[in-house]
N, C-alpha and C positions, 0 to 999 in steps of 0.2 A: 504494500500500500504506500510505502513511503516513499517507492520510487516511483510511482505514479504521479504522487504528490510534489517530488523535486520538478520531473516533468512537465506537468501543468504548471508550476510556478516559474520554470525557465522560459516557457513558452507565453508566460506574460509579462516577460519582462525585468523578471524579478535578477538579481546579481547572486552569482552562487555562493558568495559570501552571505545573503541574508538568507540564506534557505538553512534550517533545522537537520542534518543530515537523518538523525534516528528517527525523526517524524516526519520529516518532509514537508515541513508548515515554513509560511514565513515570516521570519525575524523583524522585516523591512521596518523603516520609519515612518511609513505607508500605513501598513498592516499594525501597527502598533497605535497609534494615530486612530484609524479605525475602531478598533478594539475599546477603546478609551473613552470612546465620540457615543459609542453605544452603549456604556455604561452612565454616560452625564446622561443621557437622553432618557433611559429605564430611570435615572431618580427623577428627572423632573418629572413622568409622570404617575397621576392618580395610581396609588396602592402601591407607593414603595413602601418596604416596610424589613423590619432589622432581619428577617428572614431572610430576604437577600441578601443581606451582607458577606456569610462564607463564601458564596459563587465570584462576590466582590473581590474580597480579600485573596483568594482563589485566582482568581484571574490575575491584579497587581502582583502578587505571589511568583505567578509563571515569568511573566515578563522582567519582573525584579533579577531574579535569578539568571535567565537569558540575554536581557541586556540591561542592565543596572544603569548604564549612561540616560538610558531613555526613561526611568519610574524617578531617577533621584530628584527629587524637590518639584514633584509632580503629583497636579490635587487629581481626581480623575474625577472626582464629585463636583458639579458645579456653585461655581460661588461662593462663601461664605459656609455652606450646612459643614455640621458635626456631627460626631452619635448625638450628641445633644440633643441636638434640632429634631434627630430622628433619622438623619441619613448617615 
């Protein structure tokens, strides 16, 4: 699967440097970017709730470990919210 995965990722463009070799996902600043954009967008809306949070932390989790340059001093939450706030 993973090399199916390099595959489609080379064939969009992607640099073999941002591709995951054991997974075959990409690392990109693109793909990260993305990832990020779609977790601001699940808190702002109706019914986020601290049950998503693991999938959250989960997610920052992956990327942290993969590329630390790109999570360090990075909110993924929009704005200002905390657990406080409830995000």
């Amino acid at each position: 699967m993973a090399d199916a995965r390099i595959a489609l990722c080379v064939a969009q463009g992607n640099a073999l440097d941002d591709i995951d070799p054991a997974s075959g996902y990409s690392l990109s600043r693109e793909s990260y970017e993305r990832v990020r954009q779609s977790w601001r967008n699940q808190a702002k809306q109706p019914g986020w709730s601290e049950y998503l949070r693991p999938d959250l932390e989960k997610a920052i989790a992956y990327w942290a470990e993969r590329r630390p340059e790109f999570t360090e001093g990075d909110d993924w939450l929009p704005g200002p919210a905390t657990k406080e706030d409830g995000l």
